[in-house]
C-alpha positions in Angstrom: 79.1 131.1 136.3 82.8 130.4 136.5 85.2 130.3 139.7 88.6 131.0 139.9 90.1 130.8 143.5 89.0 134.1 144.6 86.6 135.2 142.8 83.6 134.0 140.7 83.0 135.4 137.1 78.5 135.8 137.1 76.8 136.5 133.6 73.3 137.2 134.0 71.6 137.7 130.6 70.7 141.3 129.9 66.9 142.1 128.9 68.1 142.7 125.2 68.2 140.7 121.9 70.1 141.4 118.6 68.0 140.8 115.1 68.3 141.8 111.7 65.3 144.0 110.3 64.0 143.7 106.6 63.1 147.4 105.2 60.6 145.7 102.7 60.0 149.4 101.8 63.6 150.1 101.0 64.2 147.5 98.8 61.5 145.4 97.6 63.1 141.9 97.2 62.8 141.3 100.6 58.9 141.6 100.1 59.4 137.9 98.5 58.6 135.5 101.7 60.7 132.8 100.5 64.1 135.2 100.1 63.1 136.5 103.8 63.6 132.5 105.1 66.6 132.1 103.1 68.4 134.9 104.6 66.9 133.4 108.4 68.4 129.8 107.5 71.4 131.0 106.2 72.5 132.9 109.7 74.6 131.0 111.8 73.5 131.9 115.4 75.7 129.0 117.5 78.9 130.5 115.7 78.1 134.0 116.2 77.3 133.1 120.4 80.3 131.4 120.4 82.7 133.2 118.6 81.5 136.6 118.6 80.0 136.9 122.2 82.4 134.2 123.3 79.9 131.9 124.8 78.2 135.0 126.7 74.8 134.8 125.3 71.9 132.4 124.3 70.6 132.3 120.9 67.2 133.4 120.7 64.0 133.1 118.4 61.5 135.4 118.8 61.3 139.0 120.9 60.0 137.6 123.9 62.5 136.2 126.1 62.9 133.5 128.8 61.4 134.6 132.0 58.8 137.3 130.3 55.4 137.1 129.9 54.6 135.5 126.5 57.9 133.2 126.1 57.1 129.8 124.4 60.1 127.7 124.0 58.8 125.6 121.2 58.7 128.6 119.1 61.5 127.8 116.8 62.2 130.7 114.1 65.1 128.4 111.9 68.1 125.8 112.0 70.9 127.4 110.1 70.6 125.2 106.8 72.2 126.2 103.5 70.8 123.8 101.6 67.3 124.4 102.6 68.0 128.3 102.1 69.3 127.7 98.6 66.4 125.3 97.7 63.9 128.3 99.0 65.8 130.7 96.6 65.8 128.4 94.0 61.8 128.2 94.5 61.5 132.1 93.9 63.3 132.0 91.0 66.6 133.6 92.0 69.0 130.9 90.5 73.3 130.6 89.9 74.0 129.8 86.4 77.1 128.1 85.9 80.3 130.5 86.1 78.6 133.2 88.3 78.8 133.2 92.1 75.7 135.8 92.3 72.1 134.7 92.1 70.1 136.6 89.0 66.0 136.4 88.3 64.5 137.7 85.4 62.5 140.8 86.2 59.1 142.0 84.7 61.1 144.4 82.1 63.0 141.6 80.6 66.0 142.3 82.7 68.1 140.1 84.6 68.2 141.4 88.1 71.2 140.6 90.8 70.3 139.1 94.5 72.2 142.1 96.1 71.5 143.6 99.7 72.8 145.9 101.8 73.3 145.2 105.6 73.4 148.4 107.7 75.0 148.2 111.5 76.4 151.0 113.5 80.0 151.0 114.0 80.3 149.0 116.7 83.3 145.7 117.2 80.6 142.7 118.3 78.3 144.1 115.6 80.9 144.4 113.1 82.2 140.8 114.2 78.3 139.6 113.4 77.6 141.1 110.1 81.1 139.3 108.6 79.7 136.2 109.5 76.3 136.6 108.0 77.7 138.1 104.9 80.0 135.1 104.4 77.5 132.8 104.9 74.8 135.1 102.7 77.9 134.9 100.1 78.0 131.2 100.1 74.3 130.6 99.6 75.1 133.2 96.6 73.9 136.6 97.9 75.5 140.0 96.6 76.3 141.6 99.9 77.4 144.8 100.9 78.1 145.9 104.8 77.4 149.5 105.1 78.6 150.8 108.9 77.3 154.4 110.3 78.4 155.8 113.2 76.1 156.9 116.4 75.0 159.7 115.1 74.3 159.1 111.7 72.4 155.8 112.8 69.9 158.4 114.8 69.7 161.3 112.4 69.9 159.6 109.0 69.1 156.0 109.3 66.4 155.0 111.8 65.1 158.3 111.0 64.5 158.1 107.6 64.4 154.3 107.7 67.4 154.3 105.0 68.2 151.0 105.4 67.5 147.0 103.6 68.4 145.4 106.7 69.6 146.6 109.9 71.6 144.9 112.2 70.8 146.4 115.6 70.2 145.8 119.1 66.6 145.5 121.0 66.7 146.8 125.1 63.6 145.8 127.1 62.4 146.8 130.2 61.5 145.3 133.3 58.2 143.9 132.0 58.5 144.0 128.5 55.9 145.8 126.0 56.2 144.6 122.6 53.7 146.9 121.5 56.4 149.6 120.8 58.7 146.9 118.4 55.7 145.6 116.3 52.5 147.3 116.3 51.9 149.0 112.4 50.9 152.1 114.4 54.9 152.7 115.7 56.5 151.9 111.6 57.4 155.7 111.2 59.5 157.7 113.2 60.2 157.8 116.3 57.8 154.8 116.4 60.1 152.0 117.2 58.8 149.4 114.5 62.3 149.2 112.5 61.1 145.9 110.8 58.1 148.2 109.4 55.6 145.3 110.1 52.1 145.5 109.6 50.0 143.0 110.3 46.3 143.7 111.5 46.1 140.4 113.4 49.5 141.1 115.4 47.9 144.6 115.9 45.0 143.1 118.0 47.1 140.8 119.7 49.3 143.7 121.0 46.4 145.4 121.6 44.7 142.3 123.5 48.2 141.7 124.9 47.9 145.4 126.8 44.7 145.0 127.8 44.4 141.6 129.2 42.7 141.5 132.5 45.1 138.5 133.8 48.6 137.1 132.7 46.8 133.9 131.3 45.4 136.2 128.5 48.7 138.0 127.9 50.5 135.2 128.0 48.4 133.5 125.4 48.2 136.8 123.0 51.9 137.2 123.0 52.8 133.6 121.9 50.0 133.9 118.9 51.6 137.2 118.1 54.9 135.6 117.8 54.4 132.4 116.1 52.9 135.0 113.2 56.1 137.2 113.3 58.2 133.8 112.8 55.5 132.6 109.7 56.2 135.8 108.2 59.9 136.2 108.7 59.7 139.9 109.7 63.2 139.7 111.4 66.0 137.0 112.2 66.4 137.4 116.2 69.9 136.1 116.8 71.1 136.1 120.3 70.5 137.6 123.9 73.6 138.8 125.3 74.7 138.2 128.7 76.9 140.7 130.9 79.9 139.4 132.7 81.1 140.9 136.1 83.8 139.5 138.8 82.4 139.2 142.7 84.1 137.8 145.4 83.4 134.3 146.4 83.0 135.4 149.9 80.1 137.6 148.9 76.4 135.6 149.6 73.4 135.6 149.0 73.3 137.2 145.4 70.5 135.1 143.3 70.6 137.4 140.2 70.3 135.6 136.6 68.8 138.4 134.6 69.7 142.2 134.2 67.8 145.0 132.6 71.0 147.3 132.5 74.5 146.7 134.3 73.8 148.3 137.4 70.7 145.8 138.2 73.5 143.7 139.1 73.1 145.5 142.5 69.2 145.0 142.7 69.3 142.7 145.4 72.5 143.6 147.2 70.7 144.0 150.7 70.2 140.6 150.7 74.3 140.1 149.9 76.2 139.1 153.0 80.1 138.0 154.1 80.1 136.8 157.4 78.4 133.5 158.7 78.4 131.6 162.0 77.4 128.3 163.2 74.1 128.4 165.4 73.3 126.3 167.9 69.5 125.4 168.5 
């Protein structure tokens, strides 16, 4: 929170998160583990925080966020490292030869095959603004990449519905009290399911399932952090950043304590407790 004389600028951190999904269906390089954590240690989360949302976020490491059920802060999905992403590629076989800029493997056929991707986002400027930097840092560490951008519809009809993507750039919105059932169980991986990573894992299935279930928050608590340190072993996705949403109030309003927002209007949740006026009481 920021003042100015007058007024007070207030960013509360919305109940969303931004991540890249691998379509390990789509294209089947991303089924190598080792190219998955590559492409996570080659993403540079501080610089897109702070030059994409401007400082208006918090980088972020797994889909449960601070203040929801589940949230571990040790969970730590990567430090963006180039020379430990290189030294992973380099470990799966995708290698520069001297004079190329584009790692090559040899395939099964006999071919040489080029480490080319395709990252899909919808047409939108902080998205945009994202997907440059990762593709010049992918670039740098020697990755072919291509930036394909869709507009609204298109992303509904064509893309998420027919899961025509390698990896999608795209935002996450939660509720109130998050289910991460929806985002992760193998049951939601076609459409309109709302597993866009297309993970399946039968031990994160239980855990949702436990997860729902639980008779006490102890339980939950305990299923959701199991359920993520897997996600983060298996790379499914690269979660990148919450974002926070920035609003002006006067500095003579009180008694506002809001930090976290599901959608912009939450902003008003508690505005019976909000007040102008005070006077000195005598007891």
């Amino acid at each position: 929170m920021t003042r100015t004389r007058d007024i007070e600028i207030v960013q509360p951190l919305l109940h969303q998160y931004t991540a890249l999904f691998f379509n390990e269906v789509k294209e089947p390089i991303l089924k190598e583990l080792k190219v998955r954590q590559a492409l996570a240690n080659a993403v540079p989360k501080e610089q897109i925080v702070n030059e994409v949302l401007g400082g208006s976020g918090a980088i972020v490491h797994g889909p449960i966020l601070p203040g929801m059920v589940g949230f571990d802060e040790t969970i730590r999905q990567t430090n963006f490292d180039l020379t430990s992403a290189g030294s992973l590629l380099d470990e799966a076989l995708w290698t520069l030869t001297e004079g190329t800029m584009i790692r090559a493997k040899k395939v099964s056929d006999g071919s040489t095959q080029n480490l080319a991707l395709t990252l899909t986002t919808i047409n939108f400027a902080e998205f945009l603004a994202t997907a440059e930097l990762i593709k010049t840092q992918w670039q740098t560490l020697g990755v072919d990449v291509t930036i394909e951008v869709v507009d609204g519809d298109t992303m509904q009809q064509v893309i998420l519905k027919e899961r025509d993507y390698e990896i999608l750039l795209s935002g996450v919105l939660l509720g109130i009290d998050p289910d991460p059932y929806p985002f992760w169980h193998s049951s939601q991986v076609d459409y309109p399911g709302l597993n866009i990573a297309l993970y399946a894992d039968k031990g994160v299935d239980t855990l949702l399932e436990k997860g729902r279930t639980a008779a006490n928050e102890a339980d939950r608590q305990n299923a959701y952090i199991n359920m993520q340190v897997k996600l983060v072993e298996d790379a499914a996705a690269v979660f990148l950043y919450q974002r926070a949403y920035t609003f002006a109030r006067s500095r003579d309003v009180k008694g506002s304590k809001t930090t976290e927002i599901v959608v912009p209007a939450d902003r008003f949740a508690d505005v019976t407790s909000w007040y102008i006026k005070t006077k000195r009481v005598i007891e």
